[in-house]
C-alpha positions as CSV (number, residue, x, y, z in Angstrom):
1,X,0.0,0.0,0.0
2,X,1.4,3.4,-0.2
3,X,1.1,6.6,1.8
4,X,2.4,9.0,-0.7
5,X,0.1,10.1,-3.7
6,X,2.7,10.0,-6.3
7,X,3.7,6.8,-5.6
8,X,0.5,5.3,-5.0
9,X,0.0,6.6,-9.2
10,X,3.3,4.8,-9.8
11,X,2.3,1.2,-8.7
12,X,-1.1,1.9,-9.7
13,X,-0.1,2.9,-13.4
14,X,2.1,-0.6,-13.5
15,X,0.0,-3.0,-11.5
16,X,-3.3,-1.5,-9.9
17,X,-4.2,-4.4,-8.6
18,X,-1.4,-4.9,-5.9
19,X,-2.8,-1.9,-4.3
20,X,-4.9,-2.7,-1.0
21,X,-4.8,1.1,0.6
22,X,-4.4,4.8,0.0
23,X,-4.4,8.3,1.7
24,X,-7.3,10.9,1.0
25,X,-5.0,12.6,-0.9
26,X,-4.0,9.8,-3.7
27,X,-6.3,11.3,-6.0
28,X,-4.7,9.4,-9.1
29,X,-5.5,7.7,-11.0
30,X,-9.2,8.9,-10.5
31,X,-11.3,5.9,-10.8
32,X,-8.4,4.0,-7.8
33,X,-11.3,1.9,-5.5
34,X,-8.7,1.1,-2.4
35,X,-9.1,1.3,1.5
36,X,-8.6,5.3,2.5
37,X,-6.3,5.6,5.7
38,X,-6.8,9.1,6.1
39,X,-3.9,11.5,5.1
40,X,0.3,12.0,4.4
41,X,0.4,13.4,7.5
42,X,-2.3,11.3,9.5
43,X,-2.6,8.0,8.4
44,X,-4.6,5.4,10.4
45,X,-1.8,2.8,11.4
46,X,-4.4,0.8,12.7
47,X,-6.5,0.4,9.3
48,X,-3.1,0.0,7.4
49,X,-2.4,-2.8,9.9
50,X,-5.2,-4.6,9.6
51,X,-4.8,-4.5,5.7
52,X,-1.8,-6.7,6.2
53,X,0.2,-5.1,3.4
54,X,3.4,-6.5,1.9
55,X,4.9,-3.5,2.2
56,X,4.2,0.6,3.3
57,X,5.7,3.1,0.1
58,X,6.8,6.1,2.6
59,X,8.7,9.3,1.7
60,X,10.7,11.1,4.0
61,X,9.3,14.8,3.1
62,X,5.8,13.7,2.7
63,X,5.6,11.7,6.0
64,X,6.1,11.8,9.1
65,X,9.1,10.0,10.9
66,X,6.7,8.9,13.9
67,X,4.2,7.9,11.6
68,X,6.7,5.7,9.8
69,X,8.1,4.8,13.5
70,X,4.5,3.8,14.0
71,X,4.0,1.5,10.9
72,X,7.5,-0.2,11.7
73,X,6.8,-1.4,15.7
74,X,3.5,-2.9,14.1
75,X,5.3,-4.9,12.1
76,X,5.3,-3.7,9.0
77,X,8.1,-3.0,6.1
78,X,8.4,0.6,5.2
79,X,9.6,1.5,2.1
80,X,11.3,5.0,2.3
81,X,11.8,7.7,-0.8
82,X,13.7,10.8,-0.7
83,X,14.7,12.4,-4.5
84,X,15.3,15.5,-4.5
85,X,16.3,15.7,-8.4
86,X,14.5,14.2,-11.4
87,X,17.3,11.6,-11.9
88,X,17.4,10.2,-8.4
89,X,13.3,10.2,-8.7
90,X,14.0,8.1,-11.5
91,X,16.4,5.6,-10.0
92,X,14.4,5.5,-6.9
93,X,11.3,4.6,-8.7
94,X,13.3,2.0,-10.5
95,X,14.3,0.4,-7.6
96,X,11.1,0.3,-6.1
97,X,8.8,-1.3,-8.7
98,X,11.9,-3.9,-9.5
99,X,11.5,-4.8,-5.9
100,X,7.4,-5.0,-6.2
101,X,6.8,-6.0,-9.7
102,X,10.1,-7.8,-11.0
103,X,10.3,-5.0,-14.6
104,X,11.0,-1.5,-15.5
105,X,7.3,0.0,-16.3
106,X,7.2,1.7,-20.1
107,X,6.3,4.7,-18.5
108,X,9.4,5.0,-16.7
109,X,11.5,4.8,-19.4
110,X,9.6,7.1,-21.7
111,X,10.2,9.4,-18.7
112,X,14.2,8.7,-18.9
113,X,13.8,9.6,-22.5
114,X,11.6,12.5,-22.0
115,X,14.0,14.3,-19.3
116,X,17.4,12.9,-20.7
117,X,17.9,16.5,-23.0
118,X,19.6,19.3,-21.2
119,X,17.8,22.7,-21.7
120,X,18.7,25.3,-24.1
121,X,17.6,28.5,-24.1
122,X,17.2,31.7,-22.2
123,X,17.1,31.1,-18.3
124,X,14.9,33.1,-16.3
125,X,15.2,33.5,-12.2
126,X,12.0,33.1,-10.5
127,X,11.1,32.6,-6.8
128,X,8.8,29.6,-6.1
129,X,6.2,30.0,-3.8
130,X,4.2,27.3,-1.9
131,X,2.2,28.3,0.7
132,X,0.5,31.8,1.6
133,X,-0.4,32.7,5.4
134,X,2.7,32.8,6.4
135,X,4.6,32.8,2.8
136,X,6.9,30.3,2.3
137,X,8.9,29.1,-1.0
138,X,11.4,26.4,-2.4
139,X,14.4,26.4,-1.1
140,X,17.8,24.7,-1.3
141,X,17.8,20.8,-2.7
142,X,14.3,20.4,-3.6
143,X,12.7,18.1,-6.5
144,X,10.7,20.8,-8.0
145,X,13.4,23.0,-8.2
146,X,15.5,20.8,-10.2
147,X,12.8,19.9,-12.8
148,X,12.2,24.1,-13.3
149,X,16.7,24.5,-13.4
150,X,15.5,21.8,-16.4
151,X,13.2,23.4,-17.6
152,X,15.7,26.8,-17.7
153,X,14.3,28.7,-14.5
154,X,16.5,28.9,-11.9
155,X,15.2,29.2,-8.0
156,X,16.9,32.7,-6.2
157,X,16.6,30.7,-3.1
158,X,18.1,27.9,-4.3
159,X,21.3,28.6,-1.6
160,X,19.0,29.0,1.4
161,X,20.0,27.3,4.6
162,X,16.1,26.0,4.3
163,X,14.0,23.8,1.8
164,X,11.1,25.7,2.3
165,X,12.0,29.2,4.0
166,X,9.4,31.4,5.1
167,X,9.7,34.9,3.0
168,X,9.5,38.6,3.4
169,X,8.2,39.1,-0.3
170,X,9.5,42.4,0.7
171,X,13.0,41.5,1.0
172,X,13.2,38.7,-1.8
173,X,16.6,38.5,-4.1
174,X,16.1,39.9,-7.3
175,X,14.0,37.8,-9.8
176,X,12.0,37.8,-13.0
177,X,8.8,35.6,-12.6
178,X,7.2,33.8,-9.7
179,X,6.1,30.5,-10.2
180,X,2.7,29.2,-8.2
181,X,2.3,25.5,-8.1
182,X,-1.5,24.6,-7.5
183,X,-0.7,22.3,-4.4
184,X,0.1,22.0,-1.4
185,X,-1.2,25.6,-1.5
186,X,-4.0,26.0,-4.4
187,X,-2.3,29.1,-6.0
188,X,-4.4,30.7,-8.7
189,X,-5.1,33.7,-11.5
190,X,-7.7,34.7,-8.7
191,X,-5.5,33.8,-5.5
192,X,-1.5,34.9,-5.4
193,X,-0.2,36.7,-8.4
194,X,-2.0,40.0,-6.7
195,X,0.9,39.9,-4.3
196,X,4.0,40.0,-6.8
197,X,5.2,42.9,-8.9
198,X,6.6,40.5,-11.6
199,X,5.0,38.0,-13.9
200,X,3.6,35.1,-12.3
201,X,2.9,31.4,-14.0
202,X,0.5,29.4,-12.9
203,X,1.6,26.0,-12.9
204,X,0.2,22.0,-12.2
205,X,1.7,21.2,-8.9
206,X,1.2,17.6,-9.8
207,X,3.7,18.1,-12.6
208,X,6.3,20.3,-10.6
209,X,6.4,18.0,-7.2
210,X,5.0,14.6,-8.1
211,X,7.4,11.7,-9.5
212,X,5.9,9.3,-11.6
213,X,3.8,8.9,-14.4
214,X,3.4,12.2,-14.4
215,X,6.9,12.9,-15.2
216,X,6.1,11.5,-19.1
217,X,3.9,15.1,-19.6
218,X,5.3,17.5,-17.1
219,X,8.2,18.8,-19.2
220,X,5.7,19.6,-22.2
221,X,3.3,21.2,-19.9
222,X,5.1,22.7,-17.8
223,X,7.0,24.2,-20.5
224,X,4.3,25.4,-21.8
225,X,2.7,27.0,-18.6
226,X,5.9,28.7,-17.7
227,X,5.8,30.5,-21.1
């Protein structure tokens, strides 16, 4: 079972079946019919334990180290990601589904393929926010930020001490566009651009912070939003 929505689209894409539980939040694919165990942040060691899984896909960002403590001194494997660039997302998944399924997935190597050309182009700076009340943004080593340096925008916090920093936006670093994700925070044409001075881009936060099938689209359309 898996805890983690982008993961959760990973071994349902391969092999749905093999999937006995999910949080609220694995919302692909759409027509998944699974056991809910609440969320990332809650999950409901008690259901998972009683759905006697195999195995619990965890990542270390997403979930909580108690909650994975939890899962553990009920018995259970835990299976632990933590990419923070689009070619250790890649490897990870890799590993993972050779040590569910026994194969490599198509979809996973169309996404080597898809992400295996370097950029060329202008590059733009841009300061990434995801969350509003208080504001806070990517920051230093952070899987979204390397997909948009592939993508040719590069993050002016990408040296701070923190992954996600809160921000002053009055005291940012110089920088050209803001890009807003629509998850965690749902960052819209109606809700955040009002607060910048410079272009903003609406993007698919699915795309930017999810690894998985996803990844065979997301340079495309994220290209394409970022334009």
């Amino acid at each position: 079972m898996s805890i983690v929505p982008s993961l959760t689209e990973a071994i349902a894409a391969t092999h749905q079946h093999l999937l006995v539980g999910a949080t609220d939040w694995c919302t692909q694919p759409a027509d998944l019919e699974v056991t809910r165990v609440r969320g990332t942040k809650n999950p409901d060691v008690d259901v998972i334990r009683e759905l006697v899984p195999d195995v619990v896909l965890a990542n270390a960002e997403e979930n909580r180290e108690q909650d994975l403590d939890a899962l553990r001194a009920a018995g259970l494997a835990v299976w632990v990601t933590a990419p923070t660039t689009v070619g250790e997302s890649l490897d990870s998944l890799e590993r993972m589904l050779w040590a569910i399924i026994g194969e490599t997935p198509h979809w996973l190597e169309v996404a080597r393929e898809v992400w295996s050309t370097p950029y060329e182009g202008r590059r733009r700076t841009a300061v990434v926010p995801i969350w509003r009340r208080p504001w806070m943004a990517l920051g230093r080593d952070t899987f979204a930020g390397d997909v948009l340096a592939r993508l040719g925008v590069d993050n002016v916090l990408a040296e701070s001490p923190e992954r996600y920093p809160r921000i002053d936006l009055g005291a940012l670093p110089e920088y050209e566009v803001v890009v807003l994700p629509d998850e965690p925070y749902a960052f819209s044409p109606a809700d955040g651009p009002e607060a910048f001075d410079r272009p903003a881009r609406c993007v698919s936060g699915r795309h930017l912070t999810w690894y998985g099938p996803s990844l065979v689209e997301a340079r495309d359309l994220l290209t394409e939003q970022l334009r």
